[in-house]
C-alpha positions in Angstrom: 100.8 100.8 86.8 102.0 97.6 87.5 102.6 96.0 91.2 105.3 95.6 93.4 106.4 93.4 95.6 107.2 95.7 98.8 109.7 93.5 100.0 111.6 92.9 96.5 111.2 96.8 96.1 112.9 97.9 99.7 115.7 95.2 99.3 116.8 97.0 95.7 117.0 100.3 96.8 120.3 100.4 99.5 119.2 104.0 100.6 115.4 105.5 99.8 115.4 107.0 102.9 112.0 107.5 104.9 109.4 105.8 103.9 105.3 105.9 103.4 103.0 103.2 102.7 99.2 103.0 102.9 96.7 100.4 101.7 93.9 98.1 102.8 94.6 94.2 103.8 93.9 91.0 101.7 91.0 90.5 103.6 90.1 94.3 103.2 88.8 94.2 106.7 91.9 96.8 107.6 93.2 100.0 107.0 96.8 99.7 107.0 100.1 102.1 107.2 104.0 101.7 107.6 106.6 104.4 108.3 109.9 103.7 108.5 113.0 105.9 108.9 116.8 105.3 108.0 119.9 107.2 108.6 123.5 107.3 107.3 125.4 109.7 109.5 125.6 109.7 113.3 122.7 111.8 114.4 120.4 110.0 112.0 120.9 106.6 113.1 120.7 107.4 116.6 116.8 107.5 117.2 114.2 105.5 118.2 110.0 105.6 117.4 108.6 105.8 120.8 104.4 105.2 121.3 102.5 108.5 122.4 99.1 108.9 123.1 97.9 109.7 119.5 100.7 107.8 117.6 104.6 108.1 117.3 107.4 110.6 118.1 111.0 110.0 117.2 113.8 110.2 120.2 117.4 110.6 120.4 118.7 107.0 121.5 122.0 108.2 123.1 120.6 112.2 123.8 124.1 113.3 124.4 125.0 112.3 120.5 121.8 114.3 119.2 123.9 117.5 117.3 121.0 118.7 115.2 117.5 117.8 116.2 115.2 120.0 114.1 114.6 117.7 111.3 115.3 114.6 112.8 113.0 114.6 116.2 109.2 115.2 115.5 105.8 112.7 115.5 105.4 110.8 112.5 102.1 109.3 113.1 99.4 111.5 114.9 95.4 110.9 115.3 92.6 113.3 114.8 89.4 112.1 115.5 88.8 109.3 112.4 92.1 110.5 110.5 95.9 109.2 110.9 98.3 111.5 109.9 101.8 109.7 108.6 104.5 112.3 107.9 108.1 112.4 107.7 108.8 115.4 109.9 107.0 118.0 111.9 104.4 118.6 108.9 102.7 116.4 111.2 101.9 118.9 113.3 100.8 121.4 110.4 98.4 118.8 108.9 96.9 117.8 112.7 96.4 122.1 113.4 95.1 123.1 109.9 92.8 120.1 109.6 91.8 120.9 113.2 90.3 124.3 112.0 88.5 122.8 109.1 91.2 123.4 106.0 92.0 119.7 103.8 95.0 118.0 103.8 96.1 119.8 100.6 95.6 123.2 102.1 97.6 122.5 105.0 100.4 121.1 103.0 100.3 124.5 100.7 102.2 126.6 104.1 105.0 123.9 103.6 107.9 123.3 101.4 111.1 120.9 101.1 113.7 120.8 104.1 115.8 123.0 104.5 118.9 120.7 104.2 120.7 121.5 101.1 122.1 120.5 98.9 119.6 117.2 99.4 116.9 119.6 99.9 114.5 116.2 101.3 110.8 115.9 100.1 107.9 116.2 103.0 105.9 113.0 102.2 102.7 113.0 103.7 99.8 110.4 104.3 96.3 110.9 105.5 93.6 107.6 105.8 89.9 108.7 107.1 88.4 105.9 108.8 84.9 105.6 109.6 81.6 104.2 109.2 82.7 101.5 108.0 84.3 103.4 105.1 87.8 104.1 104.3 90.1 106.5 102.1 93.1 107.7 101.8 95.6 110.5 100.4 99.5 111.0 100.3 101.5 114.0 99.1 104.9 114.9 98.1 106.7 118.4 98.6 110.0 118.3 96.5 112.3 120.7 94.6 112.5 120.9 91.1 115.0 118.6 90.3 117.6 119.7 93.1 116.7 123.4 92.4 115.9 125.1 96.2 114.3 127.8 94.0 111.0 125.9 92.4 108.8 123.8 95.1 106.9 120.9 93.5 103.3 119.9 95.4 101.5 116.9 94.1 98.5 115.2 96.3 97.2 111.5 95.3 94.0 110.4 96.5 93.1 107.0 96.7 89.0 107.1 97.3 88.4 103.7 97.4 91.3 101.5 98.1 90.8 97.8 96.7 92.1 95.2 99.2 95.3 93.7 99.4 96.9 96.6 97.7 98.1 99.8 98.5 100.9 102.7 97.9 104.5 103.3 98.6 106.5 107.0 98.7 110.0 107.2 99.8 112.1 110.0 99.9 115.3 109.3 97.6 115.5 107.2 94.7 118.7 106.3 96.1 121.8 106.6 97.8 124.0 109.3 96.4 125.8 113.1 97.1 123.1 115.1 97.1 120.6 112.5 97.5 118.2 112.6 94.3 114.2 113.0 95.3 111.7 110.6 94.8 110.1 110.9 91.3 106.8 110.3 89.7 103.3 108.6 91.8 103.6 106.9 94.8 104.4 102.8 94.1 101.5 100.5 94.3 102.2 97.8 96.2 100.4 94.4 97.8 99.6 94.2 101.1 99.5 91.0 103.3 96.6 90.3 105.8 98.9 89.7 108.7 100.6 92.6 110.9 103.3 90.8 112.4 104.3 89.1 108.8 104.4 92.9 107.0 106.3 94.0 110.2 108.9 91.6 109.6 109.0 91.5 105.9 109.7 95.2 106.1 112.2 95.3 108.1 114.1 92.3 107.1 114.1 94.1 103.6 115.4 97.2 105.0 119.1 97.9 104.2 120.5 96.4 107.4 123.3 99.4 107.5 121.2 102.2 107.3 117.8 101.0 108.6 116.5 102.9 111.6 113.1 102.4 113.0 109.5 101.0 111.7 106.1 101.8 112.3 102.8 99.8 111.7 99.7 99.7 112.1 96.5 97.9 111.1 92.9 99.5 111.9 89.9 97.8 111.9 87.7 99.5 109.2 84.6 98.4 110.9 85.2 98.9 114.5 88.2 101.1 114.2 90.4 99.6 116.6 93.8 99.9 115.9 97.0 97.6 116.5 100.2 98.9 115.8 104.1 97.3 116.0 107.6 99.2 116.6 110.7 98.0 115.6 113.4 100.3 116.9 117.2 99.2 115.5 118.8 100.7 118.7 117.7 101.1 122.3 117.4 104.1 124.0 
């Protein structure tokens, strides 16, 4: 599989949506992740990423434009013990309970589908990183239709056991803009990884379609210590 450059990638693509990407720094001393959201109608673009104790949840900048919160508000980014969990909607919250009582990531993903939002019918992209000991993995999944066709769910897992540094992986959830929008296809991206948080931050969003670009999330964690640092960039202000 050949190697992307994120940035180059992102600036391409005018609409892929919301966004995944997990990998391990150039200096593979950290465990990286980004999650970033975009929007083309009203209630889409107006959110924010706001810090929780465990991660991220997404708010409604102006609340009294919000006309359809249940697939737009939820927490992308939740922690559980040694393992971040990076969704793109409240799977989150399935992976963190399931995992909780001792079923994998895959397992967990199994009681979920596609949204419900026909006729785009929008992948569930998932990430999971396990950090500790000094050790790191991760895994990301992708819960699509087949093709556009409500009837036939599509579940693929990738699991990346030992990440080499200064790369990583990239799922989105449209190949592009369009009416409906058509799902993401084939293996997450691989993509290189910088060792600097606030250079990725800003090469991310920077590439972002300045239009339709919402929110971005990042964080690095120490794979040693385990300390994580994270960044929000939040288009409008709530």
């Amino acid at each position: 599989m050949k190697t992307l450059d994120i940035y180059e990638e992102l600036k391409g693509n005018a609409y892929p949506g919301r966004g995944i990407v997990i990998g391990k720094s150039a200096d593979g001393k950290n465990a990286v992740t980004a999650y970033f959201i975009m929007g083309r109608s009203v209630n889409s673009r107006n959110r924010v990423f706001t810090e929780t104790a465990d991660g991220i949840k997404t708010e409604a900048a102006d609340p009294s434009k919000l006309s359809d919160p249940h697939l737009i508000i939820y927490s992308p980014v939740r922690v559980l013990g040694n393992k971040t969990i990076v969704t793109n909607g409240d799977q989150t919250d399935t992976i963190y309970e399931l995992m909780d009582k001792q079923q994998t990531f895959e397992q967990s993903l199994r009681t979920r589908e596609y949204e419900d939002d026909a006729p785009n019918y929008t992948p569930r992209i998932s990430g999971i990183m396990h950090v500790g000991d000094g050790q790191y993995n991760y895994a990301m999944s992708i819960l699509k239709s087949a093709d556009g066709n409500p009837d036939s769910v599509e579940r693929f897992t990738f699991s990346y056991s030992t990440p080499i540094a200064g790369y990583g992986h990239f799922i989105h959830t449209y190949m592009g803009d369009g009416n409906p929008l058509p799902s993401f296809e084939g293996e997450p991206k691989k993509i290189t990884i910088p060792n600097d948080i606030d250079e990725f931050t800003n090469g991310l969003w920077n590439a972002l379609n300045e239009d339709n670009k919402v929110s971005l999330f990042v964080r690095f964690i120490d794979i040693e210590t385990g300390k994580a640092v994270s960044k929000i960039v939040n288009k409008y202000t709530k």
